[in-house]
ROMAR-678857 format. One record per residue (C-alpha): residue number from 1; residue in one letter; x, y, z. Coordinates in Angstrom, 3 decimals. Example, Ala and Ser with C-alpha at 12.3 -4.5 7.8 and 13.67 -1.06 7.14 Angstrom:
# ROMAR-678857
- seq; type; c1; c2; c3
- 1; a; 12.300; -4.500; 7.800
- 2; s; 13.670; -1.060; 7.140
This chain:
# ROMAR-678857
- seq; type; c1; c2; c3
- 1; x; 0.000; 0.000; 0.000
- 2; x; 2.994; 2.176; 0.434
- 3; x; 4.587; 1.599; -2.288
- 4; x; 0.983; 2.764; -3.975
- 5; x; 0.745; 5.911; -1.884
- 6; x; 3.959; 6.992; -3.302
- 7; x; 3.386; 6.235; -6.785
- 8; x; 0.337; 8.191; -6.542
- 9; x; 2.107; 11.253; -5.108
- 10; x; 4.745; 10.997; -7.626
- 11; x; 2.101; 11.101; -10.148
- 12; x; 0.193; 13.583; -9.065
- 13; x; 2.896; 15.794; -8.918
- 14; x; 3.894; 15.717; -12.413
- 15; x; 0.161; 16.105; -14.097
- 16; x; -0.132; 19.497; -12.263
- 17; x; 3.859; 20.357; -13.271
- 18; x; 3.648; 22.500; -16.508
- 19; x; 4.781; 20.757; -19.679
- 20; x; 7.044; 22.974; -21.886
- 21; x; 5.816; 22.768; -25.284
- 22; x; 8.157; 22.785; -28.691
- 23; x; 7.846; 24.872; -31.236
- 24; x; 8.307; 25.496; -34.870
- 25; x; 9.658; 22.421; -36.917
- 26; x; 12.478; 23.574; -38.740
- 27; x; 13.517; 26.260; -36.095
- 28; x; 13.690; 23.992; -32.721
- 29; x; 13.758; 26.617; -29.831
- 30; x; 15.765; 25.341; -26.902
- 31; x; 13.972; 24.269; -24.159
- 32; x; 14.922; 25.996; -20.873
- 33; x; 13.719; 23.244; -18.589
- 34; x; 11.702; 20.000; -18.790
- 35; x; 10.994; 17.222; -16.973
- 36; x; 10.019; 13.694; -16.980
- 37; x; 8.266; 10.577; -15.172
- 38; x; 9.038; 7.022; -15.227
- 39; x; 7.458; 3.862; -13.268
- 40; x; 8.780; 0.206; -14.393
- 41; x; 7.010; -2.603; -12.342
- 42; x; 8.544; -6.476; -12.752
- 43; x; 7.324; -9.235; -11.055
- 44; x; 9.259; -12.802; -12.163
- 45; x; 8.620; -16.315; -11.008
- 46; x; 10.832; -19.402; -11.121
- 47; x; 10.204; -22.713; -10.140
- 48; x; 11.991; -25.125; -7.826
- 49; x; 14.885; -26.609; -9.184
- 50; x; 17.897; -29.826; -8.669
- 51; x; 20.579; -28.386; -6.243
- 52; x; 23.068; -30.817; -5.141
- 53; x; 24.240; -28.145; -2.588
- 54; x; 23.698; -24.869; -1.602
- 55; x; 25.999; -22.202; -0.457
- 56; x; 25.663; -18.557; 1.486
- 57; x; 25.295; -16.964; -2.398
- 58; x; 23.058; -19.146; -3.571
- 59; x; 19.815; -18.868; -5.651
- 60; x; 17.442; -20.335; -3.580
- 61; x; 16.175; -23.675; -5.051
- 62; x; 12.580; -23.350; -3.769
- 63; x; 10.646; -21.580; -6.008
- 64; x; 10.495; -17.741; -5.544
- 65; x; 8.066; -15.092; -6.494
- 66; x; 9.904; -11.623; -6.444
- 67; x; 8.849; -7.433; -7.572
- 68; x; 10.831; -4.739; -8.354
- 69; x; 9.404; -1.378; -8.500
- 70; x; 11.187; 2.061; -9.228
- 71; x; 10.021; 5.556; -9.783
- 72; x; 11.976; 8.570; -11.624
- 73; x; 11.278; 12.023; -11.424
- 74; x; 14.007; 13.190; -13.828
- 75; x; 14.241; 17.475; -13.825
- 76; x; 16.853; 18.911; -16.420
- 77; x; 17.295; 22.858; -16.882
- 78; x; 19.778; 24.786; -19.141
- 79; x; 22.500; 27.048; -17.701
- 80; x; 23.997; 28.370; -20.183
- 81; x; 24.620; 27.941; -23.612
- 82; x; 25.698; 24.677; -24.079
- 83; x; 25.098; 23.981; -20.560
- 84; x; 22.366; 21.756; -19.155
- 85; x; 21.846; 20.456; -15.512
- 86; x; 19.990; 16.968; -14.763
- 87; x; 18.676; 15.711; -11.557
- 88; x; 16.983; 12.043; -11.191
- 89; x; 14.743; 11.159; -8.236
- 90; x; 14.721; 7.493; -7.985
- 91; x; 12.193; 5.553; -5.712
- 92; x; 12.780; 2.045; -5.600
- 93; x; 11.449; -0.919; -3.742
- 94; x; 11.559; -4.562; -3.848
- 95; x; 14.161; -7.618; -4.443
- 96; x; 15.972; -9.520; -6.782
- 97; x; 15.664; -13.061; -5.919
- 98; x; 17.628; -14.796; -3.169
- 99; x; 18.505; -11.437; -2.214
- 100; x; 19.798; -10.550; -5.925
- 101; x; 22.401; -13.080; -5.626
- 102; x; 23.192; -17.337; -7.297
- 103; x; 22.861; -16.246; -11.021
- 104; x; 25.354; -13.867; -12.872
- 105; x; 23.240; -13.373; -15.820
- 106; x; 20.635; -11.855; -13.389
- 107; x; 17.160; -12.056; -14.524
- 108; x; 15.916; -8.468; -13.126
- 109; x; 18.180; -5.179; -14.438
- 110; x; 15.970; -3.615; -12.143
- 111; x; 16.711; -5.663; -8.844
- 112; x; 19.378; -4.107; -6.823
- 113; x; 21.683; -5.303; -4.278
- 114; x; 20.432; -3.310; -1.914
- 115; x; 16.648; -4.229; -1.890
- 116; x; 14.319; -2.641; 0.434
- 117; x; 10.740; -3.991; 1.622
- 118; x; 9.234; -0.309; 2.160
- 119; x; 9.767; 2.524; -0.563
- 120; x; 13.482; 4.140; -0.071
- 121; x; 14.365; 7.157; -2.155
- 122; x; 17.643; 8.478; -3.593
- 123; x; 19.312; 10.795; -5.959
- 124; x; 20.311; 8.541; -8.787
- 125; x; 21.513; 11.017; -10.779
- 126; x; 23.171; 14.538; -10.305
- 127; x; 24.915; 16.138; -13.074
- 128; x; 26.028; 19.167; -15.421
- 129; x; 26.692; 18.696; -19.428
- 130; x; 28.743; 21.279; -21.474
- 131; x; 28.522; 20.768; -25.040
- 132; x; 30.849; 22.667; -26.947
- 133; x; 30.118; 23.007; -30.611
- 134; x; 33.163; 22.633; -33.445
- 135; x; 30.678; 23.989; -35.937
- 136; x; 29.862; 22.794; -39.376
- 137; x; 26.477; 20.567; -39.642
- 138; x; 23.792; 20.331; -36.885
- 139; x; 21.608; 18.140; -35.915
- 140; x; 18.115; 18.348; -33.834
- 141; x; 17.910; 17.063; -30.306
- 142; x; 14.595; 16.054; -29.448
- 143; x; 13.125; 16.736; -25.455
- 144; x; 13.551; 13.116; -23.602
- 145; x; 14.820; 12.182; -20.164
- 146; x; 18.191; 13.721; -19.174
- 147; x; 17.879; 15.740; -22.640
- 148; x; 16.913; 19.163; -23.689
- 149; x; 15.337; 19.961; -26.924
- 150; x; 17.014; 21.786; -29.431
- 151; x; 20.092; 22.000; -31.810
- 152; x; 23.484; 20.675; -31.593
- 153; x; 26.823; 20.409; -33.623
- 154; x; 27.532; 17.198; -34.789
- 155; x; 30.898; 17.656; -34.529
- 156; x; 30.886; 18.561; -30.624
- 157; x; 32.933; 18.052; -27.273
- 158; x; 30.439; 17.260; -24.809
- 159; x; 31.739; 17.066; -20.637
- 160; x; 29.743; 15.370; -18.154
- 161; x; 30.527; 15.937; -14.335
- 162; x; 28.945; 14.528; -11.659
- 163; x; 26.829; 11.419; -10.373
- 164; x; 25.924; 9.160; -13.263
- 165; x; 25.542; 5.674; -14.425
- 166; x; 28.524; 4.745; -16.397
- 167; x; 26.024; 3.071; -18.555
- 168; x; 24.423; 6.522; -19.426
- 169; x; 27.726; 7.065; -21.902
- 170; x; 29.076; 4.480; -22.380
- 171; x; 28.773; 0.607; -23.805
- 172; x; 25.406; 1.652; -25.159
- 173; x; 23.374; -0.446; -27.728
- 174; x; 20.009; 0.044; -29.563
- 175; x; 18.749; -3.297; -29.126
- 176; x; 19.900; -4.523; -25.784
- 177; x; 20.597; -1.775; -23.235
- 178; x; 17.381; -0.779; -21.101
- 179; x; 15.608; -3.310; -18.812
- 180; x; 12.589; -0.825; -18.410
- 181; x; 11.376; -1.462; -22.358
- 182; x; 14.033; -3.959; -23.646
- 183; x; 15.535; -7.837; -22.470
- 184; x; 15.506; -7.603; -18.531
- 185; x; 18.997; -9.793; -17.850
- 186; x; 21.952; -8.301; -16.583
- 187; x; 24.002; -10.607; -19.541
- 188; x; 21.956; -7.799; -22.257
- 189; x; 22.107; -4.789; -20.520
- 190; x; 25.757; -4.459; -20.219
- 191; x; 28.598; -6.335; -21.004
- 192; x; 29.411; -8.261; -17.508
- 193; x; 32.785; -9.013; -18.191
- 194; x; 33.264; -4.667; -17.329
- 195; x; 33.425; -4.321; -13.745
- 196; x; 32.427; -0.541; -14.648
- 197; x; 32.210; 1.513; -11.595
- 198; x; 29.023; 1.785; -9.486
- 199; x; 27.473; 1.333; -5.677
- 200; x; 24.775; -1.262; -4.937
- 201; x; 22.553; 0.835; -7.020
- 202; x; 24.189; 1.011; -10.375
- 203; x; 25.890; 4.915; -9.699
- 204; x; 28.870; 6.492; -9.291
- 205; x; 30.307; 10.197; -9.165
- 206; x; 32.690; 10.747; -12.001
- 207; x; 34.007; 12.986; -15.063
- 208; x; 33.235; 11.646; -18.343
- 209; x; 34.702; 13.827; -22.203
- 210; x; 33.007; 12.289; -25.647
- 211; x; 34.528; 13.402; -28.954
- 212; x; 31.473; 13.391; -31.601
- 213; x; 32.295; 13.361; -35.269
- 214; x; 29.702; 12.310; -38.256
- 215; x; 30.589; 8.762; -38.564
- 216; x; 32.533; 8.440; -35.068
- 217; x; 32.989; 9.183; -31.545
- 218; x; 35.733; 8.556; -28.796
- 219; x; 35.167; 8.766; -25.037
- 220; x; 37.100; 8.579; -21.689
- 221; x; 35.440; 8.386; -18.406
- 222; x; 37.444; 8.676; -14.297
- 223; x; 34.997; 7.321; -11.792
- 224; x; 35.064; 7.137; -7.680
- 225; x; 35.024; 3.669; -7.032
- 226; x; 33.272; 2.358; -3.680
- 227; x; 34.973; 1.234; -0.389
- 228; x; 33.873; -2.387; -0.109
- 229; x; 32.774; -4.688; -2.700
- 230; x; 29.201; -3.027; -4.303
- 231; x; 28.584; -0.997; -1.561
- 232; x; 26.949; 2.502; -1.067
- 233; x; 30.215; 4.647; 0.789
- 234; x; 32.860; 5.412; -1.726
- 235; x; 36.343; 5.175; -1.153
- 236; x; 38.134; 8.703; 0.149
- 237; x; 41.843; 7.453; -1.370
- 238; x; 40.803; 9.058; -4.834
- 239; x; 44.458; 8.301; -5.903
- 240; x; 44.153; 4.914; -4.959
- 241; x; 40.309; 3.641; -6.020
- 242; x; 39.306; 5.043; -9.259
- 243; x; 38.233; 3.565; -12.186
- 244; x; 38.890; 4.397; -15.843
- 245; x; 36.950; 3.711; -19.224
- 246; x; 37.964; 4.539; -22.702
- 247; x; 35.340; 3.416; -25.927
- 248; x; 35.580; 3.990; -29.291
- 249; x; 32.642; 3.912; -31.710
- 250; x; 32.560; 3.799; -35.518
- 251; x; 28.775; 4.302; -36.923
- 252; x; 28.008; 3.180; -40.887
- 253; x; 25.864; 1.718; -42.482
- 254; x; 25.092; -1.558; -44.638
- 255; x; 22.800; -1.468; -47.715
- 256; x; 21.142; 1.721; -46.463
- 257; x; 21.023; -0.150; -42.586
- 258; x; 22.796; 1.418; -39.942
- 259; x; 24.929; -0.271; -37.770
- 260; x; 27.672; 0.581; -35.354
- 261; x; 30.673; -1.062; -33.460
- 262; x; 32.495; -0.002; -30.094
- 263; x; 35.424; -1.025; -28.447
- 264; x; 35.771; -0.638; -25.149
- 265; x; 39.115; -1.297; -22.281
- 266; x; 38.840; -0.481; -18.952
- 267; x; 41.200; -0.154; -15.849
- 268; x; 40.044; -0.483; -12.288
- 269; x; 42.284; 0.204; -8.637
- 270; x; 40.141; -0.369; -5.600
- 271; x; 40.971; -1.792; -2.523
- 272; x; 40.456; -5.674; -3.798
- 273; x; 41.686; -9.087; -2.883
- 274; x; 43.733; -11.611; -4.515
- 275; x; 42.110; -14.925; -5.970
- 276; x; 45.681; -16.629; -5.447
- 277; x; 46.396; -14.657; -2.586
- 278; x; 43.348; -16.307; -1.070
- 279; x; 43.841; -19.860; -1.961
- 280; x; 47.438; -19.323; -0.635
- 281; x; 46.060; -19.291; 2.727
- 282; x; 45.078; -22.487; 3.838
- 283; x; 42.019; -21.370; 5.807
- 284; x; 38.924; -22.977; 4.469
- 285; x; 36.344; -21.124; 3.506
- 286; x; 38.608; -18.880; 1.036
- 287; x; 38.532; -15.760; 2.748
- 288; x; 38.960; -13.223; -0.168
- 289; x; 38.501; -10.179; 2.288
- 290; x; 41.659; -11.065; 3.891
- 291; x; 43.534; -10.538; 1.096
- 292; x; 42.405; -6.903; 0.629
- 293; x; 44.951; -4.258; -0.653
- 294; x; 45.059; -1.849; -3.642
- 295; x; 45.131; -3.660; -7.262
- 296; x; 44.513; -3.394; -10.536
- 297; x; 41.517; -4.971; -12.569
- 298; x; 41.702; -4.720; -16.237
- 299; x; 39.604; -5.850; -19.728
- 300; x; 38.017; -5.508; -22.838
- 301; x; 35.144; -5.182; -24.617
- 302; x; 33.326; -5.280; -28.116
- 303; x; 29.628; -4.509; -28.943
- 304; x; 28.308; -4.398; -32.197
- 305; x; 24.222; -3.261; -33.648
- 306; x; 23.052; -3.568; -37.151
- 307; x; 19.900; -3.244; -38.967
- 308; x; 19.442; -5.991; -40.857
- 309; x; 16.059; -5.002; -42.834
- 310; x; 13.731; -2.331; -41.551
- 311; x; 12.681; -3.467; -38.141
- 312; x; 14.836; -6.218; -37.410
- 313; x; 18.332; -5.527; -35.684
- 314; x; 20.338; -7.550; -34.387
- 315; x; 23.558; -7.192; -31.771
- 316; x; 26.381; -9.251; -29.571
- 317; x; 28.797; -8.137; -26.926
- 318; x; 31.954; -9.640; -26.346
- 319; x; 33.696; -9.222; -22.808
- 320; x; 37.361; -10.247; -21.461
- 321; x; 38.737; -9.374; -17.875
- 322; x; 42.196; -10.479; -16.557
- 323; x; 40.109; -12.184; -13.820
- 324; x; 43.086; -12.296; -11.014
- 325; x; 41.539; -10.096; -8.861
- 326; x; 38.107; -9.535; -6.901
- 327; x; 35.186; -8.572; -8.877
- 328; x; 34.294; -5.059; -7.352
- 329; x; 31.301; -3.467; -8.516
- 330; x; 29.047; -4.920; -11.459
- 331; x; 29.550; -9.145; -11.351
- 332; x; 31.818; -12.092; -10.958
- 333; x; 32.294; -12.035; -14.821
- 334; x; 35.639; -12.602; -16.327
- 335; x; 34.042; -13.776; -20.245
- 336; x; 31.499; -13.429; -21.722
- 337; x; 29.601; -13.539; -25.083
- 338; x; 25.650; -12.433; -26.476
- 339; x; 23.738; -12.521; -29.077
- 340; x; 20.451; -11.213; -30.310
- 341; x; 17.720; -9.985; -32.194
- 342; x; 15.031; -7.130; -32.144
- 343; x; 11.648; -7.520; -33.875
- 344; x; 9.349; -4.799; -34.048
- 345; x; 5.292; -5.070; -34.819
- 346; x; 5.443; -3.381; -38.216
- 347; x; 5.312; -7.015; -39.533
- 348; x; 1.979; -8.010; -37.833
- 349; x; 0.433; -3.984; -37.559
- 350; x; 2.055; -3.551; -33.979
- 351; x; 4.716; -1.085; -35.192
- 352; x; 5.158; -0.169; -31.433
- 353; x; 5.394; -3.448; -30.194
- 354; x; 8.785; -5.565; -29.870
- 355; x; 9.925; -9.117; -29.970
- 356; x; 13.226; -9.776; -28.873
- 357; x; 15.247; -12.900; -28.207
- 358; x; 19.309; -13.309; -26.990
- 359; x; 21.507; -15.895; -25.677
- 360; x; 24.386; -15.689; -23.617
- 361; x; 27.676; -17.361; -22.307
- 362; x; 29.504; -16.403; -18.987
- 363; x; 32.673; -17.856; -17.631
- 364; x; 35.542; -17.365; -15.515
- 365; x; 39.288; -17.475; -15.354
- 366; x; 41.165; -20.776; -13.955
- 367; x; 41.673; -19.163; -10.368
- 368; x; 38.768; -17.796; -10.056
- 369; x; 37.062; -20.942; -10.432
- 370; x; 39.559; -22.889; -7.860
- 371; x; 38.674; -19.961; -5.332
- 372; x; 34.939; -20.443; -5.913
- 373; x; 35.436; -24.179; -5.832
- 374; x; 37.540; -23.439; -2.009
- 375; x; 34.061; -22.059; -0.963
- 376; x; 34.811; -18.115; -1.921
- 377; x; 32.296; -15.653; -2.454
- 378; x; 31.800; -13.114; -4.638
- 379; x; 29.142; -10.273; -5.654
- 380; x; 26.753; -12.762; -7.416
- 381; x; 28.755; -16.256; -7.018
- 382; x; 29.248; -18.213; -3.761
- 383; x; 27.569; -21.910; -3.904
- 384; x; 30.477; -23.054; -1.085
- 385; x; 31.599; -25.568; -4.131
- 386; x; 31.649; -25.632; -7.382
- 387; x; 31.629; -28.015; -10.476
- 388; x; 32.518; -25.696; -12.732
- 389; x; 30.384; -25.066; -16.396
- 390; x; 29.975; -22.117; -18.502
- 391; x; 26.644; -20.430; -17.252
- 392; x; 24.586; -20.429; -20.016
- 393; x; 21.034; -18.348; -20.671
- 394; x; 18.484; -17.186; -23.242
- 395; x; 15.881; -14.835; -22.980
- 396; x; 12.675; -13.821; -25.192
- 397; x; 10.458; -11.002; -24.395
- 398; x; 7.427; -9.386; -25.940
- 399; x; 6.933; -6.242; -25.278
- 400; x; 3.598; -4.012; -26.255
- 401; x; 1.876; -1.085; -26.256
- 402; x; -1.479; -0.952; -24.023
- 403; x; -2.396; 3.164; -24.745
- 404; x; -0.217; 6.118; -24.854
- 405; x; 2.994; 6.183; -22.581
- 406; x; 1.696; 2.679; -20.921
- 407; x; 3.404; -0.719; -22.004
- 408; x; 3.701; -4.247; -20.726
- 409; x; 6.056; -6.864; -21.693
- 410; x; 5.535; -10.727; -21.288
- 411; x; 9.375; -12.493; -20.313
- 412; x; 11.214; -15.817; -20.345
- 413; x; 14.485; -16.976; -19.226
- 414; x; 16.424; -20.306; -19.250
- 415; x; 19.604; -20.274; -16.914
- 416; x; 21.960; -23.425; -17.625
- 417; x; 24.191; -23.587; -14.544
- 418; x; 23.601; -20.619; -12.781
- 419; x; 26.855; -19.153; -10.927
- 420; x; 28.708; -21.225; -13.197
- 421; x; 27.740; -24.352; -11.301
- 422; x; 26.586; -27.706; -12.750
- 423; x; 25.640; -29.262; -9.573
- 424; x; 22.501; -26.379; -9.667
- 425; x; 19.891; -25.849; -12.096
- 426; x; 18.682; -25.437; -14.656
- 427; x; 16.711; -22.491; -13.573
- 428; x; 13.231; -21.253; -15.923
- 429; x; 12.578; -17.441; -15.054
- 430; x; 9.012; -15.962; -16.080
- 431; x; 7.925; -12.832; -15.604
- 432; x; 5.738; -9.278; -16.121
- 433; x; 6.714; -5.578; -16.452
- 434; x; 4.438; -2.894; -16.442
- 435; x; 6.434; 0.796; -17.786
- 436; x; 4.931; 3.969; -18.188
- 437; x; 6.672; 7.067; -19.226
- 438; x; 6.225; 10.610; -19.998
């Protein structure tokens, strides 16, 4: 009922707030201010499943019933030319299943670590964005969440300080990105094998330069990083824990189909421990917190979109991490590979409506697997032993349109051993979303 008295206010709120409206088609006037609403509900079911063992991380072989709500009241306003400030009100509630741990693929992008069972609020978001023009052709932005109508340079610097979601920049794909409206799995949202910098809610303060050119575009991003493993308080040795993205992206297009490719590396220091270091010490449960002292965490990444005819797209990510050191902030992912493709309605007179099915592969370097297998623990991973096999998932999802701004999406998922772990599973997900948005 809470959680319904909030949503309520929320909504109320924003259908007496003034919309600003746009004007003139050719000439788009900049928008001084806007603003924007958001509500995702998910709800997902799985069934009981075989579990030769269970461990302190594990998915909970009794079948579950779980729901995830969130709220955004997302306020931008311009500063100056060029300049635009963003703030994003995030209400959340609910849990992941087994406490959002046992599966790295995770079957809710909405389900965070740090669930609640009454209606907690937060600033998600908290930033300013100078775009500096380099002049020649322009292009019309339209008014959307964290975005301000009007006209840009294509050819543009654009600065971003502040609290963000590394995902708001960069490793972004058409197809597979958003669990609100797209595939719900942590595997498609981002590639897991990037420990990219975040607390238990998927944020992090940071500094973040894009180059944008016609056909391409080069970013770096410097990022707090937290001071334990996915927590909330960040670490104050900012010379010590930081974390570091680079990404390039080259946009063309096939036959008159667009398509695009990024590569991505990444460099992590945080206070982390030692895989080896842990199963050097003979105490039994691996104790990876023991090991604890300022490394480095590195990897790669590729992610590729392309139309293939109008209204199908398809897209894969490829991940690589070194994998000697503790998983800090995203998952216990040291490889990874997906694949997938995007339907929309147009075919069967639902242009708004979307069809979309993936797979996905997820493993882990040789000591990581010997510390699991000593009974370590990690953000997602921790079954207290471990028979080691490539976790393995698919996922198919229809979403559709039910009236203006509303949607609902029908979801499945198949997890072949989840945590990497063929003692357990496999695990069938199924599940609801409700989204509106305006």
């Amino acid at each position: 009922m809470k959680t319904f008295v909030c949503l309520g206010f929320f909504a109320a709120l924003a259908l007496t707030a003034k919309s600003q409206e746009a004007v003139e088609d050719h000439a788009v006037q900049e928008q001084s201010w806007n603003w924007h609403v958001q509500n995702s509900d998910i709800v997902q079911y799985h069934p009981g499943f075989r579990a030769a063992y269970s461990g302190p991380n594990s998915l909970s072989s009794a079948s579950e019933v779980r729901e995830t709500v969130s709220l955004d009241l997302l306020v931008g306003a311009r500063l100056w030319r060029g300049g635009e400030f963003h703030v994003d009100g995030l209400l959340w509630q609910g849990f992941g299943f087994s406490r959002t741990v046992g599966v790295e693929g995770f079957p809710n992008g909405e389900a965070f670590r740090l669930g609640t069972k009454v209606p907690n609020v937060n600033f998600s978001r908290i930033f300013i964005r100078q775009t500096i023009g380099l002049g020649g052709e322009q292009e019309t932005v339209e008014d959307d969440a964290l975005q301000l109508a009007g006209r840009r340079d294509v050819s543009r610097i654009t600065l971003t300080a502040g609290r963000i979601s590394a995902k708001d920049i960069f490793d972004n794909n058409s197809y597979a990105n958003d669990p609100r409206t797209q595939f719900m799995n942590w595997s498609f949202m981002a590639n897991e094998a990037w420990d990219y910098p975040a607390d238990s809610l998927g944020y992090m303060s940071g500094l973040a330069v894009e180059l944008n050119q016609p056909k391409w575009a080069v970013r770096y991003g410097f990022f707090q990083m937290p001071r334990v493993s996915n927590g909330t308080a960040l670490d104050s040795n900012f010379l010590d824990a930081w974390g570091m993205v680079t990404e390039f992206e080259r946009r063309f297009a096939l036959g008159g189909h667009p398509g695009a490719i990024r590569l991505l590396a990444y460099l992590n220091r945080a206070h982390m421990g030692s895989y080896q270091a842990a199963l050097d010490n003979p105490a039994r449960p691996a104790d990876i917190q023991a090991t604890r002292a300022y490394r480095y965490k590195y990897g790669f990444g590729l992610n590729a979109e392309q139309e293939i005819i109008k209204n199908v797209g398809a897209f894969m990510r490829l991940g690589w991490s070194d994998g000697e050191n503790e998983s800090w902030t995203f998952a216990d992912v040291d490889r990874t590979a997906t694949v997938g493709v995007s339907v929309k309605g147009e075919f069967w007179h639902r242009p708004d409506d979307t069809v979309g099915l993936a797979g996905a592969v997820n493993g882990i370097s040789r000591v990581h697997q010997e510390f699991l297998a000593a009974g370590g623990t990690g953000i997602l991973a921790g079954d207290g032993r471990l028979n080691y096999g490539l976790e393995q998932l698919m996922e198919a999802y229809y979403d559709f349109q039910i009236c203006k701004n509303v949607r609902g999406a029908i979801d499945y998922q198949y997890i072949a051993n989840p945590a990497f772990n063929r003692d357990r599973g496999p695990v069938s997900v199924f599940g609801a979303r409700l989204h509106w948005a305006f």
